[in-house]
Backbone as JSON, one array per atom type, in Angstrom:
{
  "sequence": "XXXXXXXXXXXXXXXXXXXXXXXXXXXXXXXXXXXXXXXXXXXXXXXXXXXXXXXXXXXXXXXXXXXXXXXXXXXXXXXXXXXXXXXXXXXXXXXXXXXXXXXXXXXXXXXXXXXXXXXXXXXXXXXXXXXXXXXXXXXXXXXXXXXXXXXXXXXXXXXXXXXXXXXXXXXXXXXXXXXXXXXXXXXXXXXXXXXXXXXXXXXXXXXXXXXXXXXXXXXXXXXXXX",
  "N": [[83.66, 75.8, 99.82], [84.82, 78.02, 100.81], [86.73, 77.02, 102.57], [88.22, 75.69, 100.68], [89.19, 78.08, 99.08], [90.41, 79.43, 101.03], [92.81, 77.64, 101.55], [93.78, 76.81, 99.08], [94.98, 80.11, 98.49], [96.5, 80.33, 100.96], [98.6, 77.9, 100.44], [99.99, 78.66, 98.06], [100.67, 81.32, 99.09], [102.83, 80.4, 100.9], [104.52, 78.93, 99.44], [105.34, 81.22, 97.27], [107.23, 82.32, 99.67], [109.12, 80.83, 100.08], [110.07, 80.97, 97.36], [111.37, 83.93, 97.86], [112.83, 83.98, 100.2], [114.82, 82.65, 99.37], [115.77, 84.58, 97.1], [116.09, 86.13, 98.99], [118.36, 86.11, 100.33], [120.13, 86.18, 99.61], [120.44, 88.58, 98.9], [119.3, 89.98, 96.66], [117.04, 91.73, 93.99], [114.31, 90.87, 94.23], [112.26, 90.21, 96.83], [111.22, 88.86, 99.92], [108.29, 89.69, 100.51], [107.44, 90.43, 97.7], [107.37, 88.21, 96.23], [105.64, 86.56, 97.65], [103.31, 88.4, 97.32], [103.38, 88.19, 94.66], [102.72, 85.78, 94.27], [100.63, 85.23, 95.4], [98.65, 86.89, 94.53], [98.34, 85.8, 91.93], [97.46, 83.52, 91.77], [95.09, 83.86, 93.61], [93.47, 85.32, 91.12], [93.58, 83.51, 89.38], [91.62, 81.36, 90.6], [89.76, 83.26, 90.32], [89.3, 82.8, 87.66], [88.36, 80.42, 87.08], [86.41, 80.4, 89.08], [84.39, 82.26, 87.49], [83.62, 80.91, 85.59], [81.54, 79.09, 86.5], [80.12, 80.25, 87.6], [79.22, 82.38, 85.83], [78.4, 81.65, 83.25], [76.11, 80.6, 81.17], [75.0, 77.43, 80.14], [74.59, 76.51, 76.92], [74.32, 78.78, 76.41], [76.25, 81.12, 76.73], [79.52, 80.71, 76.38], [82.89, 80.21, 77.69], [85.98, 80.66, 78.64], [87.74, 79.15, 81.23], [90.15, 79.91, 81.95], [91.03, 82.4, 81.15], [91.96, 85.02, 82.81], [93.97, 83.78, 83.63], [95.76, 83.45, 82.17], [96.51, 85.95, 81.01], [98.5, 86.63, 83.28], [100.9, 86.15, 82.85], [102.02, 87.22, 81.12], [101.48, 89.96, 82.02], [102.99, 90.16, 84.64], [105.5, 90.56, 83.15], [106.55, 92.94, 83.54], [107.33, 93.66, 85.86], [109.74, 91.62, 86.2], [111.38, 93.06, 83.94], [112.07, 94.67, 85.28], [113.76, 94.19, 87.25], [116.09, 93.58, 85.91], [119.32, 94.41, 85.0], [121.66, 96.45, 83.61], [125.21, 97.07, 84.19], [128.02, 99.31, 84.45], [129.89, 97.82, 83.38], [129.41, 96.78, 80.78], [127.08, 93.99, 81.87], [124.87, 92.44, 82.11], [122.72, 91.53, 84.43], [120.52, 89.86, 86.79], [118.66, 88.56, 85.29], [118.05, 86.09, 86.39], [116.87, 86.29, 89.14], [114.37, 88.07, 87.32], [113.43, 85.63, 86.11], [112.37, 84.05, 88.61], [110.51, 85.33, 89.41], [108.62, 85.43, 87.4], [108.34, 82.89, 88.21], [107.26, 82.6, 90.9], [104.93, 83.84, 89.97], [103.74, 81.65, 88.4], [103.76, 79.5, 90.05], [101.34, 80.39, 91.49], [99.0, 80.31, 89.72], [99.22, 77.94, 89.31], [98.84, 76.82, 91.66], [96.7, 77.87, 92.11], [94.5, 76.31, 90.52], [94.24, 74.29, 91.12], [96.58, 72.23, 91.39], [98.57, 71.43, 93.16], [100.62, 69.46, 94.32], [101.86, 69.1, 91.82], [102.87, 72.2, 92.11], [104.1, 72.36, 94.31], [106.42, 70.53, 93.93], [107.78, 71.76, 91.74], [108.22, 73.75, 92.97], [110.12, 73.0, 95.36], [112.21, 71.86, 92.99], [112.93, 74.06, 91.63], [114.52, 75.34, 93.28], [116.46, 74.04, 94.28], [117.63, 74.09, 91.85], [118.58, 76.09, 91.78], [120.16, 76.62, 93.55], [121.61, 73.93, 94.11], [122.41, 72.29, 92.17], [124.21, 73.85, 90.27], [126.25, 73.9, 91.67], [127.47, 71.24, 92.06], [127.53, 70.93, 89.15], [129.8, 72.65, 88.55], [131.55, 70.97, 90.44], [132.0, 68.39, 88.88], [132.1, 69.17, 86.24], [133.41, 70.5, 83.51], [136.08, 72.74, 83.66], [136.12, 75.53, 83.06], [133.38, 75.88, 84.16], [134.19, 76.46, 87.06], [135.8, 78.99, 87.03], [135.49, 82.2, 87.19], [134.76, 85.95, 85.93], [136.24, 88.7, 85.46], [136.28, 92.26, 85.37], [138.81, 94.71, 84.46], [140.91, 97.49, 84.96], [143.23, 99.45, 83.95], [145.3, 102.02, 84.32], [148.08, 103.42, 82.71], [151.61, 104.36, 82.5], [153.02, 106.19, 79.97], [155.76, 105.16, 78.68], [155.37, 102.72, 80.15], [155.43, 99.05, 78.96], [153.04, 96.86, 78.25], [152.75, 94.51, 77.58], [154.03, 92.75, 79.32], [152.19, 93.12, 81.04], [150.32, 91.57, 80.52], [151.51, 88.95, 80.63], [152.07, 88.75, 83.92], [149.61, 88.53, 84.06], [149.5, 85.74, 83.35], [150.9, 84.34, 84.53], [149.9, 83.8, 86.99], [147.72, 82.36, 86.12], [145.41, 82.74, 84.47], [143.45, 84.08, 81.89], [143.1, 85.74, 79.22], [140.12, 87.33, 77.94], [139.04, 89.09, 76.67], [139.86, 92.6, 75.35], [141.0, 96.25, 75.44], [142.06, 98.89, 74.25], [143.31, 102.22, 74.64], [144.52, 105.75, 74.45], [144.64, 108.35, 77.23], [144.68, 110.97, 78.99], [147.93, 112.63, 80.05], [149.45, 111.41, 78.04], [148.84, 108.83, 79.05], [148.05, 105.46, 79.08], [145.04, 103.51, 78.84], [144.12, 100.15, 79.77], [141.69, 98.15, 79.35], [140.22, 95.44, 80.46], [138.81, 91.94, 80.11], [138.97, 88.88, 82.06], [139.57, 85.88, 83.02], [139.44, 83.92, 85.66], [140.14, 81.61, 88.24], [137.56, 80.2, 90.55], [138.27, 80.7, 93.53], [140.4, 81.87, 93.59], [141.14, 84.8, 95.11], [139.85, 88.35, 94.65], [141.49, 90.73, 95.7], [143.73, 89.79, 96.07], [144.51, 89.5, 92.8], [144.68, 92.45, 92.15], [146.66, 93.56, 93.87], [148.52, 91.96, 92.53], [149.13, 92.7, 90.14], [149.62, 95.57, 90.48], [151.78, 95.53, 90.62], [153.61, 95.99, 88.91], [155.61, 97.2, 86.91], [155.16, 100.58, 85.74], [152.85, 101.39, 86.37], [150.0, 103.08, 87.47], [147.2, 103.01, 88.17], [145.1, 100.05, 89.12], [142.28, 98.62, 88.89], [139.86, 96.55, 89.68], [136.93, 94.46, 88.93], [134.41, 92.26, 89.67], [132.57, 90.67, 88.0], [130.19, 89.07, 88.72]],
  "CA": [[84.27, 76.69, 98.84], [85.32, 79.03, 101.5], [87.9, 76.92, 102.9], [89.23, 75.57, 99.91], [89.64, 79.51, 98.82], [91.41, 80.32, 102.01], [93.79, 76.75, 101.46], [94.74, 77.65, 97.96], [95.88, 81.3, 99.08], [97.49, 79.81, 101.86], [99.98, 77.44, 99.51], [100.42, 79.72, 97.18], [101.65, 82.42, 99.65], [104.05, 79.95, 101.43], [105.71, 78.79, 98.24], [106.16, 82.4, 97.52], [107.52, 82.94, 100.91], [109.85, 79.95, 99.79], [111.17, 81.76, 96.3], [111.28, 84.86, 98.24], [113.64, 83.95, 100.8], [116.03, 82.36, 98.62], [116.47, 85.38, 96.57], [116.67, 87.87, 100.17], [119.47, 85.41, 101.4], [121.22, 86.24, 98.38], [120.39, 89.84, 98.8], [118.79, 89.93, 95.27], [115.97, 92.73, 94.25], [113.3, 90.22, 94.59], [112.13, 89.81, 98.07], [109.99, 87.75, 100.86], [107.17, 90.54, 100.49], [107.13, 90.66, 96.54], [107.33, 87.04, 95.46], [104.37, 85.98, 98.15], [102.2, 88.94, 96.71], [102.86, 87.86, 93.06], [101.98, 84.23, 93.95], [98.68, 85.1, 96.13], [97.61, 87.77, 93.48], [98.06, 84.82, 90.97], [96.75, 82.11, 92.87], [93.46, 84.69, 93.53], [93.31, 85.58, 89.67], [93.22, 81.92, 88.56], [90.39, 80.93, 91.03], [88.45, 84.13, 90.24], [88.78, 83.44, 86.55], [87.61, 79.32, 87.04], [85.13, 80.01, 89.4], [83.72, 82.5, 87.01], [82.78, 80.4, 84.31], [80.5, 78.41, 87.19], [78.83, 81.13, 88.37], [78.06, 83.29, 84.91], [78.42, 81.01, 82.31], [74.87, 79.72, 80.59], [75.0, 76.13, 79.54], [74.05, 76.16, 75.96], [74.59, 79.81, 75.6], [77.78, 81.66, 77.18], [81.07, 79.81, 76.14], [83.49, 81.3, 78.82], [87.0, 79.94, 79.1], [87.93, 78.92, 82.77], [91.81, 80.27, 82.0], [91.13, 83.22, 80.41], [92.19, 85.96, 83.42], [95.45, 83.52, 84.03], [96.51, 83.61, 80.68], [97.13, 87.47, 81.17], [99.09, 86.86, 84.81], [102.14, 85.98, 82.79], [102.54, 88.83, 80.43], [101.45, 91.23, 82.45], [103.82, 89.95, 85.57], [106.37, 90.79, 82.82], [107.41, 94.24, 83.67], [108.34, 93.07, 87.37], [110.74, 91.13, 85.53], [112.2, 93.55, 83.58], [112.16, 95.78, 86.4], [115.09, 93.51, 87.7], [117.07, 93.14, 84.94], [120.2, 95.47, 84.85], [122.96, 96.32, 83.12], [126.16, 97.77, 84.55], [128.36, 99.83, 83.34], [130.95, 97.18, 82.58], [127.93, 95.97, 79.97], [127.95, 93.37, 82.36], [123.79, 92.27, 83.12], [122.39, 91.45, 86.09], [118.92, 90.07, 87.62], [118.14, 87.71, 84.77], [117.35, 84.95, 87.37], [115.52, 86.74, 89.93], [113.34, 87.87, 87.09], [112.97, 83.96, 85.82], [111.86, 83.59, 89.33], [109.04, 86.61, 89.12], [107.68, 84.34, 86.62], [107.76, 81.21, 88.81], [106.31, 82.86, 91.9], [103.54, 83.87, 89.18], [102.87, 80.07, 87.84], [103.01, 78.33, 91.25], [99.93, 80.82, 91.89], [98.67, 80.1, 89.14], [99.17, 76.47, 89.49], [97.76, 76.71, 93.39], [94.82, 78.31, 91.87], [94.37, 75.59, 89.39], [94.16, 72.8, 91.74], [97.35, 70.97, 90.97], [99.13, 71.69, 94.64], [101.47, 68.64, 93.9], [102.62, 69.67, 91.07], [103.57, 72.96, 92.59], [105.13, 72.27, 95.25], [107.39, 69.66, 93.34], [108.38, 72.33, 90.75], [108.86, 74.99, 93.99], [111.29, 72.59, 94.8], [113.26, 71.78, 92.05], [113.55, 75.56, 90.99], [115.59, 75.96, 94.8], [117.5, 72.89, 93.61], [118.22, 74.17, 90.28], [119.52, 77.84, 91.57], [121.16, 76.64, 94.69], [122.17, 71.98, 94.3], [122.53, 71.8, 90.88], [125.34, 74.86, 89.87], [127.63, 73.08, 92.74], [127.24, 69.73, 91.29], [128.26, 71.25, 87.72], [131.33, 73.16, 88.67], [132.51, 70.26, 90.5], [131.85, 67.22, 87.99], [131.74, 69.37, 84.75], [134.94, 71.3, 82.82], [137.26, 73.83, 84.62], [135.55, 76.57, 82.67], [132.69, 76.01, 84.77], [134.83, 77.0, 87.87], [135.79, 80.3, 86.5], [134.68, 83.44, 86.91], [135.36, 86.86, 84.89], [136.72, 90.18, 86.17], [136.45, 93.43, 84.98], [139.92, 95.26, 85.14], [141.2, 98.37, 84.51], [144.65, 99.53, 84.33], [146.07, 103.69, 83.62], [149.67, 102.86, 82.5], [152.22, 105.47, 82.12], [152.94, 105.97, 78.5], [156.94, 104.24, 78.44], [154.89, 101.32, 80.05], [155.25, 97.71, 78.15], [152.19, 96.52, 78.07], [152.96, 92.74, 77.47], [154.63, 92.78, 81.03], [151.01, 93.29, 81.89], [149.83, 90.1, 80.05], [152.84, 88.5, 81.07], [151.36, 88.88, 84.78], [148.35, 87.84, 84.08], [149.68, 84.55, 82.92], [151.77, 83.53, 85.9], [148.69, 83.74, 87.9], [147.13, 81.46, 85.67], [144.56, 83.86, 84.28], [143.66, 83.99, 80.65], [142.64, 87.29, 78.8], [139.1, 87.12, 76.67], [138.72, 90.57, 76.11], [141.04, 93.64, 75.99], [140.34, 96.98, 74.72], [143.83, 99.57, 74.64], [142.9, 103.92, 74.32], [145.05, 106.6, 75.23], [143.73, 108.81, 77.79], [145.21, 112.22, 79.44], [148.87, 113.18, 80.59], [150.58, 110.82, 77.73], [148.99, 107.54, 79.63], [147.24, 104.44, 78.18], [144.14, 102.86, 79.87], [144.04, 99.01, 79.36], [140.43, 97.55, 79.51], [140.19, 93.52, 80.07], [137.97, 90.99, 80.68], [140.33, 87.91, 82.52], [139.01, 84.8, 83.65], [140.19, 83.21, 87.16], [139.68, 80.44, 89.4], [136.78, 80.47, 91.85], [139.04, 80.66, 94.71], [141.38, 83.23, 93.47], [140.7, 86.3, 95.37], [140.49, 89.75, 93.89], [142.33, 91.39, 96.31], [145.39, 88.87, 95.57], [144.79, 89.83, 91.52], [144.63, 93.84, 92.91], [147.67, 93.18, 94.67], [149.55, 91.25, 91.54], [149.01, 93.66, 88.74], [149.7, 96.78, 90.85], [153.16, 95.44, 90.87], [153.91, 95.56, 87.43], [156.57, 98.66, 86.59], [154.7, 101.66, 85.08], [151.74, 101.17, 86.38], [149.15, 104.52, 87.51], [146.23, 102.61, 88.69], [144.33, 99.44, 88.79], [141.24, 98.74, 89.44], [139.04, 95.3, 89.56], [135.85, 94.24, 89.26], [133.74, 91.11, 89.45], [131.48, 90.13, 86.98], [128.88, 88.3, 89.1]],
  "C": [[85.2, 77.69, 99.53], [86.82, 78.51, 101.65], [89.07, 76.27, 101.79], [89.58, 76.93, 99.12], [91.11, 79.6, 99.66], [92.88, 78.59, 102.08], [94.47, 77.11, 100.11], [95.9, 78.77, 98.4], [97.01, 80.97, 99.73], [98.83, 79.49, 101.51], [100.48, 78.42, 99.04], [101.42, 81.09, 97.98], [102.75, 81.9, 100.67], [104.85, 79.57, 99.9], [106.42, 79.81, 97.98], [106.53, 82.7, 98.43], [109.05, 82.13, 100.49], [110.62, 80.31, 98.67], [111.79, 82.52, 97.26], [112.63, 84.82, 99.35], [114.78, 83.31, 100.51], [116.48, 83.25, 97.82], [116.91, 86.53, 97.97], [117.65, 87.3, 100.86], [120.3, 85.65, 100.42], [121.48, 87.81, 98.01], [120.12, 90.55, 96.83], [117.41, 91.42, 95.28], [114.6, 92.12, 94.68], [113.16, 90.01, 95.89], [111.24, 89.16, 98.63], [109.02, 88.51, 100.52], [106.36, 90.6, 98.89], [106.89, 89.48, 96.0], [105.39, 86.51, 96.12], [102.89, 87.01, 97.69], [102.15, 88.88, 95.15], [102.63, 86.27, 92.95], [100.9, 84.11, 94.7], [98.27, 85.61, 95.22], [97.21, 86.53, 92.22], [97.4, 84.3, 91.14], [94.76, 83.26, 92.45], [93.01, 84.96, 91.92], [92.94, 84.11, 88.98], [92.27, 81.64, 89.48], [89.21, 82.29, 90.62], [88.47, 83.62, 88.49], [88.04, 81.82, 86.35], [86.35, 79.56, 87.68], [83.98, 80.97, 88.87], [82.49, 82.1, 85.94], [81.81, 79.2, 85.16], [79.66, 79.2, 87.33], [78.48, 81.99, 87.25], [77.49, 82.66, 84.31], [76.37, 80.55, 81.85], [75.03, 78.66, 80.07], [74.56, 76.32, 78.36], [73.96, 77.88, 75.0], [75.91, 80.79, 75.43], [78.99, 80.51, 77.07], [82.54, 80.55, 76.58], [84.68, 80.07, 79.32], [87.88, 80.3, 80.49], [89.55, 79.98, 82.82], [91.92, 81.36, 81.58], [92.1, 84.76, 80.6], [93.81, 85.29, 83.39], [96.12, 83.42, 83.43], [97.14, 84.79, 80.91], [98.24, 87.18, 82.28], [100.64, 87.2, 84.25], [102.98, 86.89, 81.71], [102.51, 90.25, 81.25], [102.22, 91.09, 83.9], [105.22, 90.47, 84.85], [107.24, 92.08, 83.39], [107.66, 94.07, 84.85], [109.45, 92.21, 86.84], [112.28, 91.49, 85.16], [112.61, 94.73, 84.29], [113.67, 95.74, 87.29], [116.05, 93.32, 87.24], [118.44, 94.54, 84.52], [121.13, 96.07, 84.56], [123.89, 97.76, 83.62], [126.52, 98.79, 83.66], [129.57, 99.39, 82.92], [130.39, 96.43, 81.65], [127.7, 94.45, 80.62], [125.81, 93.59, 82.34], [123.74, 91.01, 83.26], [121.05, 91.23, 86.03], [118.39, 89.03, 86.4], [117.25, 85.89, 85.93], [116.98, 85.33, 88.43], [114.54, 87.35, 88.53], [112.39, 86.75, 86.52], [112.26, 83.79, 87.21], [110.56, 84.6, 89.55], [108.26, 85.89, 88.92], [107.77, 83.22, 86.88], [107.21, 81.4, 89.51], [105.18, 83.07, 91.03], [102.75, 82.46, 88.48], [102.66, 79.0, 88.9], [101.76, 79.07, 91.46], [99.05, 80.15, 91.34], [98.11, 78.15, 88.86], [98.5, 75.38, 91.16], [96.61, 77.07, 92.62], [94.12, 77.45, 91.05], [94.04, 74.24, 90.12], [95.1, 71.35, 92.17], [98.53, 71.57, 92.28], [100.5, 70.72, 94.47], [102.48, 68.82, 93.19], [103.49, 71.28, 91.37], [104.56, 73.2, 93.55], [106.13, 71.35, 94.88], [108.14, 70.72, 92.27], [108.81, 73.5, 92.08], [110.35, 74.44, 93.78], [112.54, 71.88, 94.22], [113.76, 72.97, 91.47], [114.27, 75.84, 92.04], [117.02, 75.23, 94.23], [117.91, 73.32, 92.31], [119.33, 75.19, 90.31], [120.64, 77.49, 92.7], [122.09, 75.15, 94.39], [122.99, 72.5, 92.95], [123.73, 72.47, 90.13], [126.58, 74.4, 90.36], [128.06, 72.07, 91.98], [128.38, 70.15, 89.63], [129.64, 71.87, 87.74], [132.5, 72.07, 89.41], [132.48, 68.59, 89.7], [132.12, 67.5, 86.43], [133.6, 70.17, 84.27], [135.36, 72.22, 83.47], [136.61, 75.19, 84.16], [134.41, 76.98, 83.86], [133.64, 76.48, 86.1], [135.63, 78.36, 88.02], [135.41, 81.49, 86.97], [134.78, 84.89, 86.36], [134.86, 87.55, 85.89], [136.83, 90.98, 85.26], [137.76, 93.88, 85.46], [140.08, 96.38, 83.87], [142.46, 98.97, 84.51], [144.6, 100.83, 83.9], [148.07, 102.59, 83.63], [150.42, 104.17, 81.67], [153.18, 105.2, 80.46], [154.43, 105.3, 77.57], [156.15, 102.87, 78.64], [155.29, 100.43, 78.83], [153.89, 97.25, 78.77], [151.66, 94.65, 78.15], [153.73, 92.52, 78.83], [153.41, 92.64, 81.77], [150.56, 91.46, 81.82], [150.62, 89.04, 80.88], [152.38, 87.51, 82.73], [150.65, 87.97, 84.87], [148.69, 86.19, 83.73], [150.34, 83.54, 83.98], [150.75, 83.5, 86.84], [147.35, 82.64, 87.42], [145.73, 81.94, 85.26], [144.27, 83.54, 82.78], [142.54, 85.42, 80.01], [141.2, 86.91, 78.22], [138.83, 88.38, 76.13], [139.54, 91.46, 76.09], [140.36, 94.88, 74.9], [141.89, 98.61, 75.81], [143.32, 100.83, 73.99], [144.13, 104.59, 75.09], [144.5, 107.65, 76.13], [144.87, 110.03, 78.46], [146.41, 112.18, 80.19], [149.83, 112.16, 79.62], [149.83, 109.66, 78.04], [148.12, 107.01, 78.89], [146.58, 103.87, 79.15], [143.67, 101.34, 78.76], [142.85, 98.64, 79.6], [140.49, 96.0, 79.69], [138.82, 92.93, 81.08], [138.3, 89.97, 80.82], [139.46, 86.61, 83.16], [139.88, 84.08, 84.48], [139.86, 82.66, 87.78], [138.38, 81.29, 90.37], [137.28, 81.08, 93.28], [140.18, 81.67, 94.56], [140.76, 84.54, 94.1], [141.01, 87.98, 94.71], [141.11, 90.67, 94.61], [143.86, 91.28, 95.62], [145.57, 89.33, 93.52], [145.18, 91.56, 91.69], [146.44, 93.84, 92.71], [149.13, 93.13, 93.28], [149.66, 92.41, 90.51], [149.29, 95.03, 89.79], [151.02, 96.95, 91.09], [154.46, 95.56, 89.85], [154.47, 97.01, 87.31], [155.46, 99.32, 85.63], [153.37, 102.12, 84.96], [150.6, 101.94, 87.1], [148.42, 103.85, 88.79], [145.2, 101.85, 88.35], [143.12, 98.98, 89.35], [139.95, 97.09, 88.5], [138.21, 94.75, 89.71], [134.9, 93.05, 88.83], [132.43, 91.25, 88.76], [129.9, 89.55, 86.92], [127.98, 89.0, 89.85]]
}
């Protein structure tokens, strides 16, 4: 019993070692330290709540379900979750998939503590493969959209500015607007808001660069989305 205790644990806290260092290579909030202590604590929670119903249980009188503690793991793992989840202030959130992975380091435990080792380590990884193989694969087999990515931009524009000179811009660069949002703001000037979608490979320097060239133009300012 002992050593299949201390083999459970074991898995369980390399798998999480295995989320864990795929979100700290990505410099994510989740880390090597947090994933392997929410898939040992799991892991330990699901064998304490099976091997309870051996050791209290009465045959014929106590009716004591084996799953009962690991049922809780995954609600109450929630607020590490949402602990990660974050929204800018270009309404722009953030952390949705490190906290999807919260709640995978919490079900491989769960699934080490359960007995089914196989199965966990086959779902470890395919969840590596899903965040890292599988996104590649789609941007280069799937629609141009997928290759994309959206920028925050900001423009001050002095108040003769044209405005469609801006667009204009943006179009010879091969850009396409989805959002825009036009206020006047202090000394006479107009502050342009957009949300622009651009190649993978387009650098935001080079968009920086392009739009700062545009007659009447204060100060722009650009920011990625991802």
């Amino acid at each position: 019993m002992a050593y299949d205790f201390l083999v459970k644990l074991g898995i369980a806290m390399f798998l999480g070692l295995l989320i864990g260092v795929d979100r700290q290579l990505k410099h994510k909030p989740l880390g090597v330290k947090t994933s392997m202590v929410i898939s040992v604590a799991s892991c330990l929670i699901t064998i304490v709540s099976i091997e309870s119903v051996h050791r209290f249980s009465l045959p014929g009188h106590t009716n004591m379900d084996p799953m009962r503690l690991a049922a809780q793991i995954v609600s109450g793992v929630g607020f590490l979750g949402a602990g990660v989840i974050l929204r800018r202030s270009n309404d722009v959130i953030s952390g949705l998939t490190t906290a999807s992975m919260v709640w995978a380091a919490s079900a491989l435990g769960i699934a080490v503590g359960s007995g089914f080792y196989f199965e966990a380590v086959s779902a470890t990884i395919l969840i590596i493969l899903a965040i890292n193989l599988f996104p590649l694969i789609l941007k280069w087999v799937g629609p141009s959209t997928l290759r994309q990515r959206d920028l925050a931009v900001k423009i001050i524009v002095e108040g003769e500015g044209d405005l469609d000179t801006i667009f204009k811009q943006i179009k010879r660069m091969n850009m396409s607007v989805k959002r825009v949002k036009v206020k006047d703001v202090e000394q006479g000037h107009q502050k342009l808001e957009m949300v622009i979608s651009a190649e993978d490979d387009t650098y935001t320097t080079d968009i920086y660069r392009s739009l700062k060239e545009v007659d009447h133009i204060v100060s722009v300012e650009v920011e990625s989305r991802e």
